[in-house]
C-alpha positions as a printed Julia matrix, in Angstrom:
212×3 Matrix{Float64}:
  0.0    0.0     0.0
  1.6    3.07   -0.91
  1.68   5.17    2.28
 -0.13   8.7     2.02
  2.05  11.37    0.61
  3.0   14.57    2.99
  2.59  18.47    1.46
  5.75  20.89    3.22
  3.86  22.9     6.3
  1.41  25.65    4.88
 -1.37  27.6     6.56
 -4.25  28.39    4.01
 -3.7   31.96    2.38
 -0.22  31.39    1.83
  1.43  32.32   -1.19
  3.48  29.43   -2.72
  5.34  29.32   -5.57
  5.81  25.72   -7.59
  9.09  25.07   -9.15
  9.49  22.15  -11.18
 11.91  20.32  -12.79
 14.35  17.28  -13.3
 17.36  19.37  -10.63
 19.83  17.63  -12.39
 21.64  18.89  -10.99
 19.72  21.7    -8.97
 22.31  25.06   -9.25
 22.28  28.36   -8.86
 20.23  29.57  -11.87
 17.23  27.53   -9.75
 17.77  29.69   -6.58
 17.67  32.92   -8.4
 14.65  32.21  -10.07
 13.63  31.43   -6.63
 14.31  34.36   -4.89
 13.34  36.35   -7.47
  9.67  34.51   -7.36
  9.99  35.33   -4.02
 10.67  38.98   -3.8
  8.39  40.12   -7.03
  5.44  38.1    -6.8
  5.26  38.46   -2.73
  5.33  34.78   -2.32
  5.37  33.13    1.15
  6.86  29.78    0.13
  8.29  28.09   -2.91
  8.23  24.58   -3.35
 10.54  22.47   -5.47
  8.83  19.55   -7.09
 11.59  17.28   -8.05
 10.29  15.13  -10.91
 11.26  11.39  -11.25
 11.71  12.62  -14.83
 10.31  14.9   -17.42
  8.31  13.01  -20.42
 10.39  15.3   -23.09
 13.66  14.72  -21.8
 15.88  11.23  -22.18
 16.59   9.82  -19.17
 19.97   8.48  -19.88
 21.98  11.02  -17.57
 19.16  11.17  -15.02
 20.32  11.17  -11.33
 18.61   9.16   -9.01
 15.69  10.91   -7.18
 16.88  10.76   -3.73
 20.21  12.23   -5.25
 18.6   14.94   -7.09
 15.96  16.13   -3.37
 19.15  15.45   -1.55
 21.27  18.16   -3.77
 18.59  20.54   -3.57
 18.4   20.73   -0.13
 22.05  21.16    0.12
 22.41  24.06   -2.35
 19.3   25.9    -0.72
 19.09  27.09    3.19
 16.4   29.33    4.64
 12.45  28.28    5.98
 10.93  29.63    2.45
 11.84  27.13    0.11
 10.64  23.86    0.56
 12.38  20.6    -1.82
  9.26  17.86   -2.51
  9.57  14.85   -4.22
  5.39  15.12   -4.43
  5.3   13.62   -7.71
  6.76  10.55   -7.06
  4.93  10.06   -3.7
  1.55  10.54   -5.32
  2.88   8.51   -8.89
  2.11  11.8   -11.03
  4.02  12.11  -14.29
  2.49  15.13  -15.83
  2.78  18.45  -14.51
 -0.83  19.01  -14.74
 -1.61  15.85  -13.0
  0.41  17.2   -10.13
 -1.29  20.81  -10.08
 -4.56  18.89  -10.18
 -3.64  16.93   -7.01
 -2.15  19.83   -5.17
 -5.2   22.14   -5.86
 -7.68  19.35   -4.63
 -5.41  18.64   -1.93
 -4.77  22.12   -0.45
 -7.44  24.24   -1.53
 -7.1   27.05    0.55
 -3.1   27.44   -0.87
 -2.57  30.46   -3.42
 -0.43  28.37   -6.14
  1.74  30.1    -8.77
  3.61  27.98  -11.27
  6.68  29.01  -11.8
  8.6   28.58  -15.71
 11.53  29.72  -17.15
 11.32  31.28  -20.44
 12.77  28.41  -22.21
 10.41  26.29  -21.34
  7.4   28.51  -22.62
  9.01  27.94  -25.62
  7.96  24.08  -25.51
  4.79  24.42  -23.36
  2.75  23.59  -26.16
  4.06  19.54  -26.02
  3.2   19.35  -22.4
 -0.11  17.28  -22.0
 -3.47  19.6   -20.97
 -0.98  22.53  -21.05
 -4.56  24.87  -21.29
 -5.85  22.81  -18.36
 -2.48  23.64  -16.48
 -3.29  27.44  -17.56
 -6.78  27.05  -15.97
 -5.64  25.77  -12.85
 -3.14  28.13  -11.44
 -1.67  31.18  -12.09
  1.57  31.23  -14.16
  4.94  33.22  -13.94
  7.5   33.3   -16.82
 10.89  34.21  -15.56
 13.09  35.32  -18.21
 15.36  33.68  -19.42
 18.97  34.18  -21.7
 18.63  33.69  -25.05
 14.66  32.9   -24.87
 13.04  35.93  -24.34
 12.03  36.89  -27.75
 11.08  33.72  -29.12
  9.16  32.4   -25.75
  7.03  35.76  -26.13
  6.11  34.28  -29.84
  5.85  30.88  -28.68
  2.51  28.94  -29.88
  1.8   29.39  -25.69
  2.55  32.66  -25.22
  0.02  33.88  -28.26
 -2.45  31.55  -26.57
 -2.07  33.4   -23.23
 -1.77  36.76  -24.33
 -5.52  38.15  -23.32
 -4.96  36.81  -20.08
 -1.33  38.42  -20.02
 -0.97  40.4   -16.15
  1.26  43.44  -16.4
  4.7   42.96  -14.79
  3.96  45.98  -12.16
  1.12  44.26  -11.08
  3.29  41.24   -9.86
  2.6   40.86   -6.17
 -1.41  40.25   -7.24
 -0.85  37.18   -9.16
 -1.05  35.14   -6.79
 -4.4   36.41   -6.32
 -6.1   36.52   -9.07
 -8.06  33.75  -10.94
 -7.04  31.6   -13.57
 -5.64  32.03  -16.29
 -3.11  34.27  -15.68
  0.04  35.17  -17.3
  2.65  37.46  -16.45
  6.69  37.66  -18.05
  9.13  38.46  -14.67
 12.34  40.09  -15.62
 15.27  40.58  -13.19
 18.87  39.12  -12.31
 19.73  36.18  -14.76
 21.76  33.38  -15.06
 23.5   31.4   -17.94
 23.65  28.39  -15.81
 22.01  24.92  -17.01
 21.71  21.34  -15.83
 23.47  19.79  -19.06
 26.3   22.38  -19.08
 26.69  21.58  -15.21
 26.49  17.66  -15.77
 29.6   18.01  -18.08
 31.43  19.63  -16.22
 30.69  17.62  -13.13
 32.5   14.84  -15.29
 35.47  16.63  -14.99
 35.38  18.45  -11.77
 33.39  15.98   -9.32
 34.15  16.85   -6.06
 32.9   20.59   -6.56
 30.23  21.21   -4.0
 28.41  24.68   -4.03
 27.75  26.39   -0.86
 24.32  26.72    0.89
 22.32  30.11   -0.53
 20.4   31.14    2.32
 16.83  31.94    0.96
């Protein structure tokens, strides 16, 4: 019997932030987003959902779960950011499955989804990504070398009547689905595959806490 999965502490009201991803391996680009999400949207948490893998992406150089949770709570320090391996507890394998079960689950939790640029780029492929639209509000963080063509992305067009100006970040959280809204700020050139090559030269490197 699978044993009943566990949400991080929340009080209903709170404004929480969902980062998702593979982490492999979590870096610094991920906390910046975070703390970003954090300061700009007036967030009260932000939870990393570690996935057991994304359906786009091979899973040839994919870490093993506990490895990838572990990481993240060693790169990230501080009572706002919470690292979940939700998806695998609850055997989810679509983001929007997830959202679904979170929503239902803790209804009286102010969800944001959190996406880099790039990935707007490719939300399109994800399965019931207008469902995922419906459910929660969305922030796209910018992102280097994707900001143009993630704002002319088949997504982005889709989204643009429901398109929240930036200055009215800190409301987002707030307001109804759907709800769209581009967040520019500090960015980072940092990426998992550029980070998993290097590890293969440089192993024993081991980033410092960031206090969030």
């Amino acid at each position: 019997m699978r044993a009943v999965p566990r949400l991080p502490p929340y009080q209903p009201g709170m404004r929480i932030g969902l980062l998702g991803g593979s982490f492999n391996p979590p870096h610094e680009g991920h906390a910046l987003v975070t703390q970003l999400a954090l300061t700009r949207l007036g967030l009260d948490r932000v939870w990393w959902l570690v996935t057991p893998g994304n359906p786009l992406k091979s899973v040839a150089e994919l870490a093993a779960l506990n490895d990838r949770v572990e990481a993240a709570r060693r790169l990230v320090a501080g009572p706002r950011v919470a690292i979940t391996d939700i998806e695998a507890q609850i055997g989810a394998r679509y983001t929007y499955d997830t959202l679904a079960w979170l929503v239902r689950r803790a209804p009286g939790a102010r969800f944001v989804w959190l996406m880099g640029a790039d990935n707007l780029r490719q939300f399109h492929l994800w399965r019931h990504w207008r469902q995922i639209a419906d459910l929660v509000p969305i922030a796209i963080v910018d992102r280097p070398g994707s900001t143009l063509r993630a704002t002319s992305s088949r997504a982005a067009v889709a989204l643009a009547p429901w398109r929240v100006p930036e200055r009215d970040a800190r409301r987002l959280a707030d307001l109804a689905p759907p709800a769209a809204l581009f967040l520019h700020g500090p960015r980072s050139n940092l990426s998992s595959t550029v980070l998993r090559g290097a590890a293969a030269v440089e192993q024993d490197a081991s980033p410092a806490a960031i206090p969030l």
